[in-house]
N, C-alpha and C positions, 0 to 999 in steps of 0.2 A: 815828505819829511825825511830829512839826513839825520845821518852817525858816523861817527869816524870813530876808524879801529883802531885799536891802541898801540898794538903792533906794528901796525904797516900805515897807518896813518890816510889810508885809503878813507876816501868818502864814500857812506853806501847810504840808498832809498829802501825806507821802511814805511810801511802803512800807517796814516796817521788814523785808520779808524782803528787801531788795534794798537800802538803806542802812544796814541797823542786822544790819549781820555779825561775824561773830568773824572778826579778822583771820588768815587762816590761810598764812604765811609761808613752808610748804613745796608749797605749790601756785601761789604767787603766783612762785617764784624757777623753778619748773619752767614755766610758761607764759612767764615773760620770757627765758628761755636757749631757751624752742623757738624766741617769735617775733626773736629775734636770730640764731639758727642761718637761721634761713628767709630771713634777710637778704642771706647771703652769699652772693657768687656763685662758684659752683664751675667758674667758664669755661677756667680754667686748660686748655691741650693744647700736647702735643708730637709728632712723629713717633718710631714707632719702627722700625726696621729693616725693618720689612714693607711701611710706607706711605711711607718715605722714595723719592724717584724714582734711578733708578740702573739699571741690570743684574743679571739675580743671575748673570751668567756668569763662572765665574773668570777673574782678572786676566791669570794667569799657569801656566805646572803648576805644578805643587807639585815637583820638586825639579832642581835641574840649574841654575838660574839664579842663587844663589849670593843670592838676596832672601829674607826670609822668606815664610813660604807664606801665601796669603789667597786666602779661598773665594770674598768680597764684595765688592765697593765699596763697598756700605751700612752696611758695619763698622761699629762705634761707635766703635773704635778710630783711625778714617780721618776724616779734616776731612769737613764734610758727611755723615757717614753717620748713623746711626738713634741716636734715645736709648735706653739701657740699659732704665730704667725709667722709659719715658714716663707725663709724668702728663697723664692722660683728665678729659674735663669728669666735674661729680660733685655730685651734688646732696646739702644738708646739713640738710635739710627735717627737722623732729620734727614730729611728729603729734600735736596735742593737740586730743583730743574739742571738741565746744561744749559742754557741762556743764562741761568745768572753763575753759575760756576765760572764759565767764556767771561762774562764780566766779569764777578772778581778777580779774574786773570789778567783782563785789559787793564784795569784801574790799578795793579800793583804794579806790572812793568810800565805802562804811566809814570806813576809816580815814582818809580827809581832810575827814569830817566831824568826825567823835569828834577831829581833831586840830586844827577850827575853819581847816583850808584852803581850803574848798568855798567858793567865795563867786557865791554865785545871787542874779542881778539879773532884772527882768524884762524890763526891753529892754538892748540896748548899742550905743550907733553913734555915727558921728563924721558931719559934714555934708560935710567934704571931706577926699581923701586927702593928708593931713597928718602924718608923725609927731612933730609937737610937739603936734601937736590930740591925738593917740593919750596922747603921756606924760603929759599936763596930768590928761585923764581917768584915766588909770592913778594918779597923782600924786593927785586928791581920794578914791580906795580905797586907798590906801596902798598900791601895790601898784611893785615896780621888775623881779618875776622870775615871771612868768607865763605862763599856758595860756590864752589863750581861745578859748573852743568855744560855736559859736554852732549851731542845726540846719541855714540856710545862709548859709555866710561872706557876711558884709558886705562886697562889692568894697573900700569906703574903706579899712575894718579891714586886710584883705590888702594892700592896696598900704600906708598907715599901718606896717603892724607890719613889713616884711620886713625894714626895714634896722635892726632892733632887734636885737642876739646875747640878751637874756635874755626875748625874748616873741614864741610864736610863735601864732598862730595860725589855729585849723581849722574845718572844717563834720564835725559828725557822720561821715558817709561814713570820714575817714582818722583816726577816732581809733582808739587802740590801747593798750594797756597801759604802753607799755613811755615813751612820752611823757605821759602824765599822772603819772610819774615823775621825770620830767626836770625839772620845773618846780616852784619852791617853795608856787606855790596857783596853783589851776584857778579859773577866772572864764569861767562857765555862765551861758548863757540859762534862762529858765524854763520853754521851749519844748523847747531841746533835754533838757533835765534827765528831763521830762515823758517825752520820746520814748525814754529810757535805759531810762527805771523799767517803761513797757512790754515793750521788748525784754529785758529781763533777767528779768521775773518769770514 
């Protein structure tokens, strides 16, 4: 399978078991609902009646004093006492193998190839952190809503991109599925491309 860089116009050979995949849209939506579920944090807690501080010694007896009767202080029922159904931290983790992870990797740059978003240069960088110097360059690729993934971020690039809302970009290490989604074309080194097509095959 061929690509041709955008910059230098070079024709390069990429794997077609690893770029030239059937897009397959029910394992692609199951790996992006796990790594969203894995997102979340389940820090949420409350006290309930047992951990609440207080006495467990009744208040009062139980009958002759003309109040209603109560066992607790820690009541739920009583200001400061315990929650009913306290809610406990909780973790919301799905578990998805590395076979199908590798897949859902395959099938997205798949499909932003066959859908001509992929767009692989062989070097990318700016001389200072700049982000006009950043859009200029984005500006001669036609590009205003992107992903760049470099194998390690160009300091410029990161300082350049951060104060952009439609262009973020990363170093290999923090890419993930569910953000080479988020952005209209991924704009890849040839380096890290290189180092993808290893790990996946």
């Amino acid at each position: 399978m061929e690509l041709i860089l955008k910059d230098t116009q070079e024709v390069i050979k990429i794997s077609k078991s690893v770029f030239g995949c059937k897009f397959n849209k029910f394992l692609v939506h199951q790996v992006l609902k796990s790594y969203s579920s894995s997102q979340r944090k389940g820090t949420k807690a409350q006290k309930s009646r047992a951990e609440v501080s207080g006495s467990g010694k009744k208040p009062w007896r139980q009958k002759g004093t003309g109040r209603a009767r109560v066992g607790s202080i820690r009541s739920p029922i009583w200001r400061s006492g315990g929650v009913t159904f306290a809610a406990k931290p909780k973790s919301y983790k799905k578990k998805i193998n590395k076979k199908m992870y590798r897949g859902a990797l395959k099938c997205i740059f798949s499909e932003l190839i066959k859908k001509k978003k992929l767009i692989v240069l062989k070097k990318f960088n700016i001389d200072y952190p700049k982000t006009k110097k950043l859009l200029q360059e984005l500006k001669i690729l036609n590009l205003t809503n992107a992903l760049i993934i470099q194998k390690i971020l160009d300091k410029n690039i990161l300082l350049a991109s951060r104060n952009l809302y439609k262009v973020t970009a990363i170093s290999l290490k923090f890419l993930h599925p569910l953000i080479l989604l988020h952005h209209s074309y991924v704009l890849i080194t040839l380096k890290a491309l290189k180092n993808i097509e290893e790990k996946l095959l």
